[in-house]
DSSP file (Angstrom, degrees, kcal/mol; ACC not computed):
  #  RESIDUE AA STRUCTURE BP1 BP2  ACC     N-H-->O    O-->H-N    N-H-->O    O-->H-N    TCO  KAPPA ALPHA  PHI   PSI    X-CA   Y-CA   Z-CA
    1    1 A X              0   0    0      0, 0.0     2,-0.2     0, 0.0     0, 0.0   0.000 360.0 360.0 360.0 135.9    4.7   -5.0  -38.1
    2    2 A X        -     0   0    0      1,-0.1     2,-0.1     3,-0.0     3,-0.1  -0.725 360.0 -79.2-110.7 162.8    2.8   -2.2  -36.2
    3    3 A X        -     0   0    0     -2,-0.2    -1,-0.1     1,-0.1     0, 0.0  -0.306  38.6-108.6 -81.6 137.7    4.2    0.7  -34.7
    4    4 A X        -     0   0    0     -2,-0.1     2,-0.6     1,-0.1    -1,-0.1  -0.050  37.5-148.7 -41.4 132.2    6.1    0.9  -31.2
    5    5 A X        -     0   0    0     -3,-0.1     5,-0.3     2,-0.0    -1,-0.1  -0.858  14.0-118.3 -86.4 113.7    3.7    2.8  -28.8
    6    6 A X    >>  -     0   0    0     -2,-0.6     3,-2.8     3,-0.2     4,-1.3  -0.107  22.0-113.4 -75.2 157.3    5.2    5.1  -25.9
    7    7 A X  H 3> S+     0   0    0      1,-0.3     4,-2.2     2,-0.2     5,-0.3   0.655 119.2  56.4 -33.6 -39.8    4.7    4.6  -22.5
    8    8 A X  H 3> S+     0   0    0      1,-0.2     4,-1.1     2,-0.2     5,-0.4   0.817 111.2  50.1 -73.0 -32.1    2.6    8.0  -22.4
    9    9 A X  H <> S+     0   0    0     -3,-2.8     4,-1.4     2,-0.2    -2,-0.2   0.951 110.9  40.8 -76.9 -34.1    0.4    6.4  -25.1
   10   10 A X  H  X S+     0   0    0     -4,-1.3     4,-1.1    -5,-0.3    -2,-0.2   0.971 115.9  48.2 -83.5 -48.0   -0.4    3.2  -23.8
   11   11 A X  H  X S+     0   0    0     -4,-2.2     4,-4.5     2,-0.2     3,-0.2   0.908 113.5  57.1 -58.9 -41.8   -1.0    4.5  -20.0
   12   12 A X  H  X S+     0   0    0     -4,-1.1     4,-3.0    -5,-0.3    -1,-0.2   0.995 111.3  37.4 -38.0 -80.2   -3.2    7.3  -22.0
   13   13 A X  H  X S+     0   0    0     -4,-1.4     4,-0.5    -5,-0.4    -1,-0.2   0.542 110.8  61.9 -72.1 -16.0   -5.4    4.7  -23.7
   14   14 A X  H  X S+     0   0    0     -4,-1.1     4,-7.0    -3,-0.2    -2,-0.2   0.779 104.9  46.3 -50.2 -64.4   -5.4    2.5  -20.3
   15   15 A X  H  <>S+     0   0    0     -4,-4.5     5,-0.9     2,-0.2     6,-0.5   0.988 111.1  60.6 -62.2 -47.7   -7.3    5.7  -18.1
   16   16 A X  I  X>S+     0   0    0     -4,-3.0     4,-2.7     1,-0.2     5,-1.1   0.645 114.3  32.9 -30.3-111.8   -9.8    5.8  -21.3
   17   17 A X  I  <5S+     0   0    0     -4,-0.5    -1,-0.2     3,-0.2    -2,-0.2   0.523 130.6  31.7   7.5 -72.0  -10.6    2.7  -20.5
   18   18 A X  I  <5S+     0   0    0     -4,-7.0     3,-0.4     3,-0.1    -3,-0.2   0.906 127.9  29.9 -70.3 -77.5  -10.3    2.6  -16.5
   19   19 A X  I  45S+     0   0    0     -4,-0.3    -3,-0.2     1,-0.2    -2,-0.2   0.405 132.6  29.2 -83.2   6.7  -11.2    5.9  -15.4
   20   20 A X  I  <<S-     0   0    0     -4,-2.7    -1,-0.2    -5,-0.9    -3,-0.2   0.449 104.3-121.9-131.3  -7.1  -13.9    7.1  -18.3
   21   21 A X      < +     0   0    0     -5,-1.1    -4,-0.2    -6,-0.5    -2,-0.1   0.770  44.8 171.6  78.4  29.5  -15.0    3.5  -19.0
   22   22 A X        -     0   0    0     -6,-0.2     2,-0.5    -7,-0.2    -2,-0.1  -0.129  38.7 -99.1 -51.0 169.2  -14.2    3.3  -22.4
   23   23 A X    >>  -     0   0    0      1,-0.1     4,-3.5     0, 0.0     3,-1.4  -0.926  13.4-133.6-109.0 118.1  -14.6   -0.3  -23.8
   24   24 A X  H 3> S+     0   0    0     -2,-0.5     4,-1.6     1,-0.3    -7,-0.1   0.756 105.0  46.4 -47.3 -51.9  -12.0   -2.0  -24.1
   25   25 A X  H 34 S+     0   0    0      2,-0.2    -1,-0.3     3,-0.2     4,-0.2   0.602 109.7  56.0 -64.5 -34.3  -13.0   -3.2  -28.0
   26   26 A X  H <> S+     0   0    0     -3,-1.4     4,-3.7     2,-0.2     5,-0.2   0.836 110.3  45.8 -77.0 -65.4  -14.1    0.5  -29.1
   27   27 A X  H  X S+     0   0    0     -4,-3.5     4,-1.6     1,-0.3     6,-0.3   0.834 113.4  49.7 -65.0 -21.5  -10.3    1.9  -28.1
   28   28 A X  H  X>S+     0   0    0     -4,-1.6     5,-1.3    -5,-0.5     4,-0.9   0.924 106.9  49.3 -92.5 -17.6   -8.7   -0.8  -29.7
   29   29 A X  H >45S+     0   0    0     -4,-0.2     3,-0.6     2,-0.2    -2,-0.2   0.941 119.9  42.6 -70.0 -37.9  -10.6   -0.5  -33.2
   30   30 A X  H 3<5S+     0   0    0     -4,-3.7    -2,-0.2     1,-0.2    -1,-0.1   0.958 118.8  42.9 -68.5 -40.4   -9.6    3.5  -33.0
   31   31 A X  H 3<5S-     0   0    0     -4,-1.6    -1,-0.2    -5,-0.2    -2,-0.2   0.448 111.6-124.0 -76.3 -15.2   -6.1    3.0  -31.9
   32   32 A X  T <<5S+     0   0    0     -4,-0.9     2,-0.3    -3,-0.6    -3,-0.1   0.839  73.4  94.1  55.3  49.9   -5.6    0.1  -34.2
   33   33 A X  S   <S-     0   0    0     -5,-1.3    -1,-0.2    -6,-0.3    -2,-0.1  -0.999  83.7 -81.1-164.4-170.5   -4.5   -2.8  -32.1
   34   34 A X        -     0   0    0     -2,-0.3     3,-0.1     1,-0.2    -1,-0.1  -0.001  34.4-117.1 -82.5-154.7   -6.6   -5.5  -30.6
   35   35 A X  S >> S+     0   0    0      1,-0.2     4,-1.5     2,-0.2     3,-0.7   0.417 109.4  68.6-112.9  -9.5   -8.7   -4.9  -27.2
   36   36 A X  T 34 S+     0   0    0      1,-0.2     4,-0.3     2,-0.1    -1,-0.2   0.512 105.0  46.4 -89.1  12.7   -6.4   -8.0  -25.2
   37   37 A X  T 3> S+     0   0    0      3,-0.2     4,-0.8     2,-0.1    -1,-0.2   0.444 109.7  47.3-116.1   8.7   -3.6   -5.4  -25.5
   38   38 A X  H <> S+     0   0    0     -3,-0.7     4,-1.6     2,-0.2    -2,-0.1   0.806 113.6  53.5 -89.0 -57.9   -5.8   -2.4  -24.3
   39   39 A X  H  X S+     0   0    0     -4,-1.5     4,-2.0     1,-0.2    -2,-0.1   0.717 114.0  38.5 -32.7 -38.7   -6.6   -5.0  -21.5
   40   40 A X  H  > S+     0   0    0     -4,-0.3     4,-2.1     2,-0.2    -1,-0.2   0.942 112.1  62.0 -89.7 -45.7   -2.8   -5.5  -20.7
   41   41 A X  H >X S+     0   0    0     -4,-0.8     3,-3.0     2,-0.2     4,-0.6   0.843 111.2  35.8 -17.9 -88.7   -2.4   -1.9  -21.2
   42   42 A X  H >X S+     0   0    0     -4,-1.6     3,-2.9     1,-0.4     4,-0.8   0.915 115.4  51.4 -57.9 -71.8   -4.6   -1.2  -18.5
   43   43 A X  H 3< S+     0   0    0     -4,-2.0    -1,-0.4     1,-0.2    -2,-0.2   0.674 107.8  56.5 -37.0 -18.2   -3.5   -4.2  -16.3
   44   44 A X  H <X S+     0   0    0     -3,-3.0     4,-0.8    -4,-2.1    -1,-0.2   0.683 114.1  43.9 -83.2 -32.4    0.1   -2.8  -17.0
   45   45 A X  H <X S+     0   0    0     -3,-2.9     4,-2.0    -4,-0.6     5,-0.4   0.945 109.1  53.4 -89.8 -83.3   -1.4    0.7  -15.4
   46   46 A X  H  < S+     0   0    0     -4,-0.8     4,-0.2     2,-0.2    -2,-0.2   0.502 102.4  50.9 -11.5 -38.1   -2.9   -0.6  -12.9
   47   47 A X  H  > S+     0   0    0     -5,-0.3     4,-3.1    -4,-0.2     5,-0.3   0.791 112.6  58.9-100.3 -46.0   -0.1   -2.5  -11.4
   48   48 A X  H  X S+     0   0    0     -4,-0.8     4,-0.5    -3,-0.3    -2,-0.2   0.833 104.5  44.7 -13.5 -64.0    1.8    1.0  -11.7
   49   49 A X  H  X S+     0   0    0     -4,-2.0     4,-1.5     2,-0.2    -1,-0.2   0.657 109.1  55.6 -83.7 -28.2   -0.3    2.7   -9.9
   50   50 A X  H >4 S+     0   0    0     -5,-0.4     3,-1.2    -4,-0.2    -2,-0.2   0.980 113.5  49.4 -61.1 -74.3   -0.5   -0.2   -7.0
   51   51 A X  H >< S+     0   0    0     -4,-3.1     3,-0.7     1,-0.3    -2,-0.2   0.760 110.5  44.0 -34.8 -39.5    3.1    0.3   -7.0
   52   52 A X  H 3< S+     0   0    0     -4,-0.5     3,-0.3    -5,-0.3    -1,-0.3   0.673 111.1  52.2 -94.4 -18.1    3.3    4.1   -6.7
   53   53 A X  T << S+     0   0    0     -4,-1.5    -1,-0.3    -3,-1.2    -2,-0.2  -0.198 124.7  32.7-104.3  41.7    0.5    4.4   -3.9
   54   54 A X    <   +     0   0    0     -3,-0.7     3,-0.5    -5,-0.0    -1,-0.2   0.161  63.4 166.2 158.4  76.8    2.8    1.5   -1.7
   55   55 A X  S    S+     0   0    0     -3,-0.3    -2,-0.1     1,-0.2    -3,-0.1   0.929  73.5  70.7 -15.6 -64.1    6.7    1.7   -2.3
   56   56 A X  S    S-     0   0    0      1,-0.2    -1,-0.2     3,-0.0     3,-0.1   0.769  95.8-138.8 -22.5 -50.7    7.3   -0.4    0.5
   57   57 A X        +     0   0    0     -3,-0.5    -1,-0.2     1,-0.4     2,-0.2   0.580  59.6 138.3  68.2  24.8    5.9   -3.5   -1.5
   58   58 A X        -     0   0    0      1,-0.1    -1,-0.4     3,-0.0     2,-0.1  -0.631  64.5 -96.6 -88.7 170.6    4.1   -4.4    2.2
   59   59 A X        -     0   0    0     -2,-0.2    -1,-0.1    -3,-0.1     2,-0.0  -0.352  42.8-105.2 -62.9 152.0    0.6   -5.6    1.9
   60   60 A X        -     0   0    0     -2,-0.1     2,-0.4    -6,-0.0    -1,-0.1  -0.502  37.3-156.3 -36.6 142.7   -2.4   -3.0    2.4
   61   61 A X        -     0   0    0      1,-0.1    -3,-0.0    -3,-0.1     0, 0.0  -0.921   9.4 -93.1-136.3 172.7   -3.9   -3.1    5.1
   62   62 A X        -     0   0    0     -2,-0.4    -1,-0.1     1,-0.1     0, 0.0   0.602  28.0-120.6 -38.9 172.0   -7.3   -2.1    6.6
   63   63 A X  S  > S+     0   0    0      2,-0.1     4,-2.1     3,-0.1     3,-0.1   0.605 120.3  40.8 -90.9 -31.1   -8.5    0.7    8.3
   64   64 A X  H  > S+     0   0    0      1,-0.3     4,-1.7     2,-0.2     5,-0.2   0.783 101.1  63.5 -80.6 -30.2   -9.2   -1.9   11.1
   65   65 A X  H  4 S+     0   0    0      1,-0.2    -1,-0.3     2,-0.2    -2,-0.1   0.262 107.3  53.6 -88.9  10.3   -6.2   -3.8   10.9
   66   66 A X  H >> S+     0   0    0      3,-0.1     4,-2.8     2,-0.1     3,-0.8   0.777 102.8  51.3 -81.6 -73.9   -4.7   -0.3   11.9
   67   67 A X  H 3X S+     0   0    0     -4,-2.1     4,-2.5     2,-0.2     5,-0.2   0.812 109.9  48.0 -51.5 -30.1   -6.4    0.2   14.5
   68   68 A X  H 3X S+     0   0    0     -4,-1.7     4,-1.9     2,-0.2    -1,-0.2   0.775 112.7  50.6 -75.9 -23.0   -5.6   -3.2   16.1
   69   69 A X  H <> S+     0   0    0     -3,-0.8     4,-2.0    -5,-0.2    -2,-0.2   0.859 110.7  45.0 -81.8 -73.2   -2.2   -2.8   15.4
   70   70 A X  H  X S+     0   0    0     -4,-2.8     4,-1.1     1,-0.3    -2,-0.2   0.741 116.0  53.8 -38.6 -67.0   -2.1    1.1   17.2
   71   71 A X  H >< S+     0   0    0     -4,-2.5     3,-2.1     1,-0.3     5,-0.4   0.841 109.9  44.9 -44.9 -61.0   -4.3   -0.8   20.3
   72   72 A X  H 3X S+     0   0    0     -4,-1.9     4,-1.5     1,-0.3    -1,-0.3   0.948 114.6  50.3 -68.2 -28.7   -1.6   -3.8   20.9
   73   73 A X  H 3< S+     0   0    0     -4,-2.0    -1,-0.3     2,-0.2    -2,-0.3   0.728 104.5  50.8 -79.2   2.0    1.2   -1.3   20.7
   74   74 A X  T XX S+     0   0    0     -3,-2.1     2,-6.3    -4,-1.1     4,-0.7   0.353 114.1  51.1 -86.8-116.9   -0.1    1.2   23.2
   75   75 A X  H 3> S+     0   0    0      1,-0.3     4,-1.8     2,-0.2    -2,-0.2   0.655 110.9  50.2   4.4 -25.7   -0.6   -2.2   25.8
   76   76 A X  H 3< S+     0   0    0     -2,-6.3    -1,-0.3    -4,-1.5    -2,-0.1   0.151 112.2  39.5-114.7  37.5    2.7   -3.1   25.2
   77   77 A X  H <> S+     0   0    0     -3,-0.6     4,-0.6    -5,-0.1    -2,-0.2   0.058 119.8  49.7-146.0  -6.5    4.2    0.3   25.9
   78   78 A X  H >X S+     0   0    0     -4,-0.7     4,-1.8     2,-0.1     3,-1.0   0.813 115.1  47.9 -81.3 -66.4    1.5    0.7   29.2
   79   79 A X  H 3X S+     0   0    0     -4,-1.8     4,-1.4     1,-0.3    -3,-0.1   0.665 116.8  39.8 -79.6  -6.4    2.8   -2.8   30.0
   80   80 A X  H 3> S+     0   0    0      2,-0.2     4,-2.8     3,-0.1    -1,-0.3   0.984 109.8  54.7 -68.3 -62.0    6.4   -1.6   29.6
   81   81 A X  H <X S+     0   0    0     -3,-1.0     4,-1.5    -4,-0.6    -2,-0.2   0.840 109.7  57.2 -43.9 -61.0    5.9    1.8   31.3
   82   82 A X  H  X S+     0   0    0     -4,-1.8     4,-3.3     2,-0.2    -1,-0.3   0.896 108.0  46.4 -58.6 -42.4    4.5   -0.8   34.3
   83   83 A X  H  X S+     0   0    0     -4,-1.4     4,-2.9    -5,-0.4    -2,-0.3   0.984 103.9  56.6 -61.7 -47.8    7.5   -2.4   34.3
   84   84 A X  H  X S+     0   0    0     -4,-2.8     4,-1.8     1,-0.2    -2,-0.2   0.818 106.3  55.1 -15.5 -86.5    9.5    0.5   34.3
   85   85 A X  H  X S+     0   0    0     -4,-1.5     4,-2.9     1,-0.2    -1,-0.2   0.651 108.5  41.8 -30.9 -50.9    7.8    1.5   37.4
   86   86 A X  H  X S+     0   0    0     -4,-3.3     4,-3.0     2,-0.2    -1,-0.2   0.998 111.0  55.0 -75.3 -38.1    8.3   -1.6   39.6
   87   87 A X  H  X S+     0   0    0     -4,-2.9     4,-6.1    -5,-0.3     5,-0.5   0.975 110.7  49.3 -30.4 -62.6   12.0   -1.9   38.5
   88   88 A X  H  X S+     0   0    0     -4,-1.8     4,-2.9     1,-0.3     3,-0.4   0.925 120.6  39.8 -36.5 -66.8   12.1    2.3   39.9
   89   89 A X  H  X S+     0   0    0     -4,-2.9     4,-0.5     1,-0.3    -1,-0.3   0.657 112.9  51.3 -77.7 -14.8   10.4    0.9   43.1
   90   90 A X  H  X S+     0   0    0     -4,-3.0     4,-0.9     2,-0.2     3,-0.4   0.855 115.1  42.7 -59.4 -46.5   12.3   -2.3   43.4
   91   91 A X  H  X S+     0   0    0     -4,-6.1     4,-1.0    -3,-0.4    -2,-0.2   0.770 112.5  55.5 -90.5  -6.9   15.7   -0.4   43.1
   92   92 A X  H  X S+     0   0    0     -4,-2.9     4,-1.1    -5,-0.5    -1,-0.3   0.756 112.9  41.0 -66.4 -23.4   14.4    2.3   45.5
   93   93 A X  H  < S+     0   0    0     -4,-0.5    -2,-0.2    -3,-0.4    -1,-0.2   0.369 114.9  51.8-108.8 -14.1   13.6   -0.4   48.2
   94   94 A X  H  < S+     0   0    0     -4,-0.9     4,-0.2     2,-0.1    -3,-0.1   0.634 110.0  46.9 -82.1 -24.2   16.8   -2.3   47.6
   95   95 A X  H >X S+     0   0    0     -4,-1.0     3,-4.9     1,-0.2     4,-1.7   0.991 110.0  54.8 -76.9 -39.1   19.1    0.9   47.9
   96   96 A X  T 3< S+     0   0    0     -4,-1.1    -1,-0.2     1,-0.4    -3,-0.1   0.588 108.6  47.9 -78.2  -1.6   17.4    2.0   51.1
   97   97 A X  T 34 S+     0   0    0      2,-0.1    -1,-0.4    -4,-0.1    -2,-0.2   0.484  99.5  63.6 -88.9  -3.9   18.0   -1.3   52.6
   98   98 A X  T <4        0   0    0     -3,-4.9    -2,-0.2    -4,-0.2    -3,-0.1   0.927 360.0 360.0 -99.4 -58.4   21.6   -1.3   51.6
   99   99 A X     <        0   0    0     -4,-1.7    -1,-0.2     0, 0.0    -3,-0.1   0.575 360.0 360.0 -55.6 360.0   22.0    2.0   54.1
């Protein structure tokens, strides 16, 4: 039976892997267990990390899909803002008829 690893070790031996581009086969001969558990290591890390750059658990989205969002809500706060405005001039032209 091989020995428990901690969380700091496996995430450790995951960034080898992701971020210096260690080989998955290499770390697992040094580390002594096989290279589909550096592979879930890292997928394990990975999924972490997802998680911790977007609490929410909303989707991503785009740099574009931003901008398309920002565009319809300024149009639908002009076309509010327009309403606003005739309502003002509707109930100005109804009181002055009431005098």
């Amino acid at each position: 039976m091989g020995k428990h690893k901690t969380t700091e070790y496996k995430e450790y031996i995951a960034k080898l892997h992701i971020k210096e581009g260690r080989k998955a086969t290499d770390l697992a001969y040094e580390v002594g267990v096989s290279a589909t558990t550096v592979r879930q290591w890292a997928r394990e890390y990975r999924e972490k990390q997802e998680r911790l750059a977007n609490p929410t658990g909303e989707p991503l989205v785009t740099f574009s899909e931003m901008e398309k969002k920002l565009r319809d809500t300024e149009n639908r706060l002009k076309e509010r803002d327009d309403e606003v405005e005739i309502l003002k001039k509707a109930m100005h032209v109804f009181m002055k008829s009431r005098t």
